[in-house]
C-alpha positions in Angstrom: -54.1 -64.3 -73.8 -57.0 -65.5 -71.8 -60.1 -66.3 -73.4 -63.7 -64.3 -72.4 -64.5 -67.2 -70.0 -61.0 -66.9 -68.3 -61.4 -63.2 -68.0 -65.1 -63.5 -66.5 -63.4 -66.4 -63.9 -60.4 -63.7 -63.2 -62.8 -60.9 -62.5 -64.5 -62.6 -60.2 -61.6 -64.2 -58.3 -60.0 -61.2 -58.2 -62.7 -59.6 -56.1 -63.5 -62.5 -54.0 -59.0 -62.8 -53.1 -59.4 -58.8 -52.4 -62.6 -59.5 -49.9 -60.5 -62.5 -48.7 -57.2 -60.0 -48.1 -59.2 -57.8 -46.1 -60.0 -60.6 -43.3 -56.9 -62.3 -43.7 -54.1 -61.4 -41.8 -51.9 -64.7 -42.3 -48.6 -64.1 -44.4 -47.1 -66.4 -46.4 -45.2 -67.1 -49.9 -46.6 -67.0 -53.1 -45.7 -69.1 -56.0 -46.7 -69.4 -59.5 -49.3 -72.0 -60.7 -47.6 -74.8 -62.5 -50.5 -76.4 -64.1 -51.5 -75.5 -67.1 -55.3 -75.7 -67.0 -55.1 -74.0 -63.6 -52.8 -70.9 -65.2 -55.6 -70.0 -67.3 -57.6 -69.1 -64.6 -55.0 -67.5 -62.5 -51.2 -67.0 -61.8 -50.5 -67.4 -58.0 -51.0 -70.2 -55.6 -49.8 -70.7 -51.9 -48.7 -73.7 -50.2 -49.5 -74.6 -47.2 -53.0 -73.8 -47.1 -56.6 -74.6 -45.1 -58.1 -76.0 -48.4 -56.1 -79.0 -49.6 -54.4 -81.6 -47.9 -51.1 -81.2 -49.6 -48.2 -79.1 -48.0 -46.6 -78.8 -51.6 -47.8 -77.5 -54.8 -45.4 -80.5 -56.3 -47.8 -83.3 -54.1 -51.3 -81.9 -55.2 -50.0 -82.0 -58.6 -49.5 -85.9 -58.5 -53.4 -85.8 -57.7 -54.8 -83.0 -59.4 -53.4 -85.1 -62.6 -56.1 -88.6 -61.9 -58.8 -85.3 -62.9 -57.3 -84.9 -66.0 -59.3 -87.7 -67.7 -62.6 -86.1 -66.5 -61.3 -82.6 -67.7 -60.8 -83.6 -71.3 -64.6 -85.0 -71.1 -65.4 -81.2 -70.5 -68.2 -82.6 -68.3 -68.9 -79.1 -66.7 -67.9 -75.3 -67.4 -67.0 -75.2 -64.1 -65.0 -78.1 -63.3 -61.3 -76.8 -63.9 -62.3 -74.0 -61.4 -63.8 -76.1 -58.6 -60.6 -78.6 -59.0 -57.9 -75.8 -59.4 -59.1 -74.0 -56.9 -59.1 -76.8 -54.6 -55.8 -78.1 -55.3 -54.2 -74.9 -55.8 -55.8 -72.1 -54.2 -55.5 -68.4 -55.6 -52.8 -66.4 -53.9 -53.1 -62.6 -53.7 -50.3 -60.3 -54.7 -49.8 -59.4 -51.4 -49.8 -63.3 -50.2 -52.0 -62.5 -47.2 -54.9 -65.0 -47.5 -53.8 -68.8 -47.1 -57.9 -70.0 -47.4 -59.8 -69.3 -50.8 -61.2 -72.7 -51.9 -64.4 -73.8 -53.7 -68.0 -73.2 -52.5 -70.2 -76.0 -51.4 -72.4 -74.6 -53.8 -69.8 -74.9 -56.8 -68.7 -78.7 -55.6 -72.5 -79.3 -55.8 -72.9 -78.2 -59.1 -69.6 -79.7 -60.5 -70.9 -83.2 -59.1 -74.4 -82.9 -60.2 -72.5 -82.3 -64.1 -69.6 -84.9 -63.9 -70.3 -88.2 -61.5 -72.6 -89.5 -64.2 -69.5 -89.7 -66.5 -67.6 -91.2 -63.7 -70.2 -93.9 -62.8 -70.0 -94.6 -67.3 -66.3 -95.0 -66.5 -66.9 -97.1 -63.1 -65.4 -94.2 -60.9 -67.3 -93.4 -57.9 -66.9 -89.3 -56.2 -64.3 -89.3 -54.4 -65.0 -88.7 -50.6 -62.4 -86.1 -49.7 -64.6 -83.9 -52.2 -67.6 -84.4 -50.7 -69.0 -81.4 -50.9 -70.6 -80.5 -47.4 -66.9 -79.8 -46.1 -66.5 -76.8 -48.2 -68.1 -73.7 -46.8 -71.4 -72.1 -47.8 -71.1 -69.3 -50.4 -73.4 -67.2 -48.5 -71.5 -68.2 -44.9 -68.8 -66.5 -42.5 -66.0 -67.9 -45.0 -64.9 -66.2 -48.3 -64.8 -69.0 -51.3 -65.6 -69.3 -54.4 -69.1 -70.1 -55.2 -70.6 -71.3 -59.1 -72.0 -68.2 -59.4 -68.5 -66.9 -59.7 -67.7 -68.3 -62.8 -70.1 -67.7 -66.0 -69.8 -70.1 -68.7 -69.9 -69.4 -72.2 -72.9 -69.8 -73.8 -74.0 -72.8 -76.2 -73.4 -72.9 -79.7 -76.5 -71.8 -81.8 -76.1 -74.8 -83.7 -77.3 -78.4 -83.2 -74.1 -80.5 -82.5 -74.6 -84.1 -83.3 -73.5 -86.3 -80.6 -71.8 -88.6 -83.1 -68.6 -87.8 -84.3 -66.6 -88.6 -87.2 -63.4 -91.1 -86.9 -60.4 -89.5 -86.8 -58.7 -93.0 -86.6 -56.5 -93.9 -89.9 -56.9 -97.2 -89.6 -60.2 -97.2 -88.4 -61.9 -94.8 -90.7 -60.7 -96.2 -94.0 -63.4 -99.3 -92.8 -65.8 -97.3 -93.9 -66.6 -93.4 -95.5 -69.1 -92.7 -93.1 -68.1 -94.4 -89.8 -69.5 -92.4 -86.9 -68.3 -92.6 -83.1 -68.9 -91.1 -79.9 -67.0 -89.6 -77.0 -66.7 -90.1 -73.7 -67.5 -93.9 -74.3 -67.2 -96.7 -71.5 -63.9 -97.7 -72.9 -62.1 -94.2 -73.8 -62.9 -90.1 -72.7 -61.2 -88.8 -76.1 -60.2 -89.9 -79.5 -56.8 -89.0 -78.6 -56.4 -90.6 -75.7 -58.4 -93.6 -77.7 -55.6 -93.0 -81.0 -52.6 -93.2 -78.4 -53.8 -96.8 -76.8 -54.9 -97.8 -80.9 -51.6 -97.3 -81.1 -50.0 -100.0 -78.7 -51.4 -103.0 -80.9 -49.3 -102.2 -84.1 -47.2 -105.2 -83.3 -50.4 -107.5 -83.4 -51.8 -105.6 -86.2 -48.8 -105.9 -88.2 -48.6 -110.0 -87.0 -51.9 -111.1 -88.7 -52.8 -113.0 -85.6 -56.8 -112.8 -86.5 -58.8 -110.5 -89.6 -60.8 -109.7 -87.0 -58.6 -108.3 -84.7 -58.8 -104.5 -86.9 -62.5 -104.5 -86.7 -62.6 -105.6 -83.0 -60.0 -103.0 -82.3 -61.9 -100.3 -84.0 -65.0 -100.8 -82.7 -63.2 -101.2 -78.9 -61.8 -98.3 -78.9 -64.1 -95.9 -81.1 -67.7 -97.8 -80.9 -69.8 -97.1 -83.6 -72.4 -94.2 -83.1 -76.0 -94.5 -85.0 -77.8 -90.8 -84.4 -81.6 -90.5 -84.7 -83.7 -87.3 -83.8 -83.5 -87.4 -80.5 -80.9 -88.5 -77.3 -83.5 -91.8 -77.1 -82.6 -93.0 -80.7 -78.5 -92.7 -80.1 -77.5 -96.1 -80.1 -73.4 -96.7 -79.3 -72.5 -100.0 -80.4 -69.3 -102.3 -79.2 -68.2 -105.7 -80.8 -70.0 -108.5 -79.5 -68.5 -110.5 -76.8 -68.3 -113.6 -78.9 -65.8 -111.4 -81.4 -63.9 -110.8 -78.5 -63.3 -114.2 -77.8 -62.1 -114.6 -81.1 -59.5 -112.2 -81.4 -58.4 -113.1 -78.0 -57.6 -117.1 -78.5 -55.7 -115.9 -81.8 -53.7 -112.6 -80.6 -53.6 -113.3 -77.1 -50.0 -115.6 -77.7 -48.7 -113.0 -79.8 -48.9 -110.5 -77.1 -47.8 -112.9 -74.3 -45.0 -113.8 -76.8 -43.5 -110.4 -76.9 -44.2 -109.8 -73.1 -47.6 -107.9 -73.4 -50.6 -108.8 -71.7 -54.7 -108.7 -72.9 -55.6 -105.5 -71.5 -58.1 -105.0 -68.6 -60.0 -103.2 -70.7 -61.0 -105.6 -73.5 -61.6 -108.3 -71.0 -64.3 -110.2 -72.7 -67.2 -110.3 -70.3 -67.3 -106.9 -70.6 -68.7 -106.6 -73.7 -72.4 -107.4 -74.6 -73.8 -110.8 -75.3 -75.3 -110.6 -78.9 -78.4 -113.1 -77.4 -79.8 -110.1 -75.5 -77.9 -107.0 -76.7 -77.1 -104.9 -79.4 -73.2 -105.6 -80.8 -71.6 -106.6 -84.2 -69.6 -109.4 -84.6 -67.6 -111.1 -87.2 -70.7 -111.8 -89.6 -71.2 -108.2 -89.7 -68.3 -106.7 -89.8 -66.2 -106.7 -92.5 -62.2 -105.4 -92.2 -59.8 -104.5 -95.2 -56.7 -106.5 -95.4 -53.5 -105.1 -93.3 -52.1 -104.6 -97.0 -52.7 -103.8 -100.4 -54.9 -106.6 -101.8 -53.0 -109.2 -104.3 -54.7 -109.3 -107.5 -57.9 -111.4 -107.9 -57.1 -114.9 -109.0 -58.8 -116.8 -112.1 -59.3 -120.0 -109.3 -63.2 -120.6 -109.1 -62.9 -120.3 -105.3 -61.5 -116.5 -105.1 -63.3 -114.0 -103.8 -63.6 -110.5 -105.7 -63.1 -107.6 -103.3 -65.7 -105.4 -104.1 -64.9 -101.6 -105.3 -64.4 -99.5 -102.2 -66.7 -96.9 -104.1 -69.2 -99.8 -104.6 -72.1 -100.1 -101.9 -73.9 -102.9 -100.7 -76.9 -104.1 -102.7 -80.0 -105.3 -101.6 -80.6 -109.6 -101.3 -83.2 -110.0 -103.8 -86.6 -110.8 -102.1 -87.4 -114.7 -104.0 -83.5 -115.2 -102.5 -84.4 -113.3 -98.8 -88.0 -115.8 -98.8 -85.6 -119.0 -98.7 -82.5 -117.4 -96.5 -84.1 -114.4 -94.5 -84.4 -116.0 -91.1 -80.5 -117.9 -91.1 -79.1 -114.1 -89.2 -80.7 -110.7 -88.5 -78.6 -108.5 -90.3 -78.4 -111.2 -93.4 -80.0 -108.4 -95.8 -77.2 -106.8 -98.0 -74.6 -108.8 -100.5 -72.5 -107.6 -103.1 -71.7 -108.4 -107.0 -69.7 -109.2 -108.9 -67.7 -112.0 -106.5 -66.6 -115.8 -107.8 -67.9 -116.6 -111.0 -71.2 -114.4 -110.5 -71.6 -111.1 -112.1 -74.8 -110.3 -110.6 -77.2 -111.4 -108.2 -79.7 -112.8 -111.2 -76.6 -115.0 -112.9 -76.2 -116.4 -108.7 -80.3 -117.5 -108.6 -80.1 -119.6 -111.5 -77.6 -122.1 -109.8 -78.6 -121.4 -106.1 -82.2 -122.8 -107.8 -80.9 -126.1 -108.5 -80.0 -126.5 -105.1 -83.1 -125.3 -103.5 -84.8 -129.0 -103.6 -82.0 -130.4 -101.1 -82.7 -127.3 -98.5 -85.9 -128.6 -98.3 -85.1 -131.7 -97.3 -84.0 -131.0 -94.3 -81.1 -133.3 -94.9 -78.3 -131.0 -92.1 -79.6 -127.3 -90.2 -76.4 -125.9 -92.0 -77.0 -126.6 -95.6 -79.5 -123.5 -95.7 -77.2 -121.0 -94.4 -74.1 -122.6 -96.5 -76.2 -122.5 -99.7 -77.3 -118.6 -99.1 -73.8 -116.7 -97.9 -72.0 -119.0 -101.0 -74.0 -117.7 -103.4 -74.9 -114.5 -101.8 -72.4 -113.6 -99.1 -72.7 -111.0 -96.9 -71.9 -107.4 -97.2 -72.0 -105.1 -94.1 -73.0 -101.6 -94.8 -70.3 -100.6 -92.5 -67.2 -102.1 -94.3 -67.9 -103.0 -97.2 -64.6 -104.1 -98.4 -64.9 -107.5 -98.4 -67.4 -110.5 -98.4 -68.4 -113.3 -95.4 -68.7 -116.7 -97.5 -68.7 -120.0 -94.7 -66.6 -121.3 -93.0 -64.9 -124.8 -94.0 -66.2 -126.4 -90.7 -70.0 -125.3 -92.1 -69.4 -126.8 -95.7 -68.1 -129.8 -93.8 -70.9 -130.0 -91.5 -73.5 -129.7 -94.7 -71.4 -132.0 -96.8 -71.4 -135.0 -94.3 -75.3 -134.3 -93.4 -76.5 -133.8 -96.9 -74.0 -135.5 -99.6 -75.8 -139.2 -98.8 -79.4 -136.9 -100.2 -77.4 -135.5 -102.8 -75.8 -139.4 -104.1 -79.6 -140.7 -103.3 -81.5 -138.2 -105.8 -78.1 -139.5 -108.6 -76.2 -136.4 -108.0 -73.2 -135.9 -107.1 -71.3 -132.9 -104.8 -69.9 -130.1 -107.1 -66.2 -129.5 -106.7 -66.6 -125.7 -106.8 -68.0 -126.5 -103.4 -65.1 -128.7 -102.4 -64.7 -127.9 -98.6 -61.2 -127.2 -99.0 -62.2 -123.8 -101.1 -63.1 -122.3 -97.9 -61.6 -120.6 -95.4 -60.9 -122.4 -92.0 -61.3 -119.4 -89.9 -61.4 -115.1 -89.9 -63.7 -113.6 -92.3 -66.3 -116.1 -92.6 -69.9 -117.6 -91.2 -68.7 -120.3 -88.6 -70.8 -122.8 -86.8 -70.6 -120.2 -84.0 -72.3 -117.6 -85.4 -75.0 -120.3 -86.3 -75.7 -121.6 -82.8 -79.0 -119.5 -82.8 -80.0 -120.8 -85.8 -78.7 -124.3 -85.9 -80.9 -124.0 -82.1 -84.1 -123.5 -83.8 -83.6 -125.9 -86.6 -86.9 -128.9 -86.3 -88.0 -131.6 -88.4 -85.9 -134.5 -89.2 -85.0 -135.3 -93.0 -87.2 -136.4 -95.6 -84.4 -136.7 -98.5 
């Protein structure tokens, strides 16, 4: 049964095909509407026609379905109208008009709403609908002009422009992980859970710990709503995090005859330098499967409780470690042998006096995410400690200081505890940092 806004569009067609009958005297065959969005609005079509190009209902079909995209986006109240109409003109019972198409006034109107969701999507308006070769509304020709179809009115209530994930995979990263649709990657969440869906293999492979994050983010970008349009930021994985997942999953997919997808071609996504992203040091993913048991080793890492939130860096720890990353504010305890943030100062303090010497740019950053890794507000499931190739880098620059002032390296920062790659702060996400770094040693 059609809806209020069908039966307002019916109404008015109906009156404009009657005016059209009555200065048409062309005969021809009618024939049902085979398109579902279009059957709403109307039952009978007639091929050929003076609108379209198409000599076939079957041919304008194969067209009318690129639109479909741009329909889901529900970028105008009159868009299924002006493109139905077009592709499928209304047939009277009587099948004696051939000609009733859109207005100029309607193509106007449906451009003005929709090419600034093309341009997001890098489509352009297509030149056979440019709009000064449909007829005026108020000219010789009968057509259907915007006034002819009244759209329903707005809700009363405020609709955020964030939405919730709908994602499985995706929204069990975090309880209150917002999105929003149409994004530059995807129109819909459905059309965005079908292509999720085409990287189970990869997901299933372990190729990267990144890769669910990246995939996530991709394909439903985080959403951050303030009061107004102005304070909506959408945010995408940073191109660096793109790279990543690439050199790891991209030989899985080539092995099992896929390819890395236009879409998540890596210069696409913004340059953390200059832009707002995430990337690996503040993201956090749950593993693929249930989590083994924590260990009694010294070296494993405590998933924090799901329920748990991130806690606050305590500010004497923030004055020492603030300015290694941006977002390095939040941790989480227990993790390792530390039950709380207090029980993790009292040893960090006895290493404070080699920081200061300068003795290698990553022994500051090492020092802080060991003893206080990072937690992301966003996934909170597990915590970045370094990388091995950072302990390795602090260990060869600072273990001569360390031997000089009759101390020796701890084994519970053996190098070999860490983890060579994934979830962790690598010298790449320190290139800003390690940049910066001035002053030679003074151990």
């Amino acid at each position: 049964m059609a809806g209020p806004k069908q039966l307002i569009i019916l109404i008015s067609l109906g009156a404009i095909i009657r005016s059209c009958t009555a200065q048409c005297g062309l005969l021809d065959k009618c024939e049902p509407v085979v398109v579902g969005e279009c059957k709403k609005l109307y039952n009978a079509t007639i091929f050929p026609n003076k609108v379209c190009d198409f000599d076939t209902q079957a041919n304008a079909m194969k067209q009318f379905g690129t639109f479909e995209r741009l329909i889901y986006t529900k970028c105008s109240p009159l868009l299924s109208t002006f493109l139905c109409s077009y592709y499928f003109p209304p047939c009277p019972s009587d099948g004696k008009c051939l000609s009733v198409g859109p207005c100029e006034d309607l193509c106007e109107q449906v451009r003005a709403d929709c090419e600034p969701v093309m341009k997001l999507h890098n489509h352009e308006w297509p030149n056979f609908l440019t709009c000064n070769k449909f007829p005026k509304s108020n000219g010789p020709d009968v057509c259907i002009p915007a006034s002819a179809v009244v759209p329903m009115p707005p809700p009363t209530t405020l609709q955020t422009p964030c939405e919730r994930v709908n994602h499985s995979v995706c929204a069990s990263l975090s309880g209150d992980y917002m999105t929003r649709f149409p994004n530059k990657n995807m129109i819909t969440q459905d059309e965005a859970n079908l292509q999720f869906s085409t990287f189970k293999g990869a997901l299933d492979s372990n190729c990267s710990s990144m890769l669910r994050p990246f995939l996530c983010l991709s394909h439903f970008p985080a959403c951050s709503a303030g009061n107004t349009d102005h304070d909506i930021q959408t945010v995408y994985p940073c191109r660096h995090m793109c790279k990543q997942v690439r050199r790891s999953c991209e030989p899985f997919l080539i092995e099992h005859n896929g390819t890395w997808p236009d879409f998540l071609n890596c210069s696409h996504f913004p340059n953390k330098t200059n832009e707002v992203c995430l990337d690996s040091t503040d993201l956090i993913t749950t593993p693929s499967k249930s989590p083994e048991p924590p260990t009694t080793e010294t070296n494993a890492v405590v998933l924090p409780n799901p329920e748990h939130t991130c806690e606050p860096i305590l500010p004497e720890v923030l004055e020492v470690c603030g300015d290694i990353h941006g977002n390095y504010t939040t941790t989480h305890f227990p993790h390792g042998d530390y039950v709380t943030q207090r029980d993790a100062v009292k040893v960090f303090n006895t290493f404070v006096q080699h920081m200061k010497t300068n003795c290698a740019p990553e022994i500051k950053p090492f020092l802080c995410y060991h003893f206080f890794p990072f937690c992301s507000p966003l996934w909170p499931t597990e915590l970045v400690k370094p990388c091995r190739s950072v302990c390795r880098k602090a260990r060869t620059g600072c273990e001569p200081c360390v031997n000089k002032h009759k101390h020796v390296w701890p084994d519970f920062l053996d190098c070999n505890n860490f983890k060579v790659k994934g979830t962790c702060l690598s010298l790449n996400n320190l290139k800003d940092y390690t940049r910066s770094f001035s002053g030679g040693s003074t151990c």
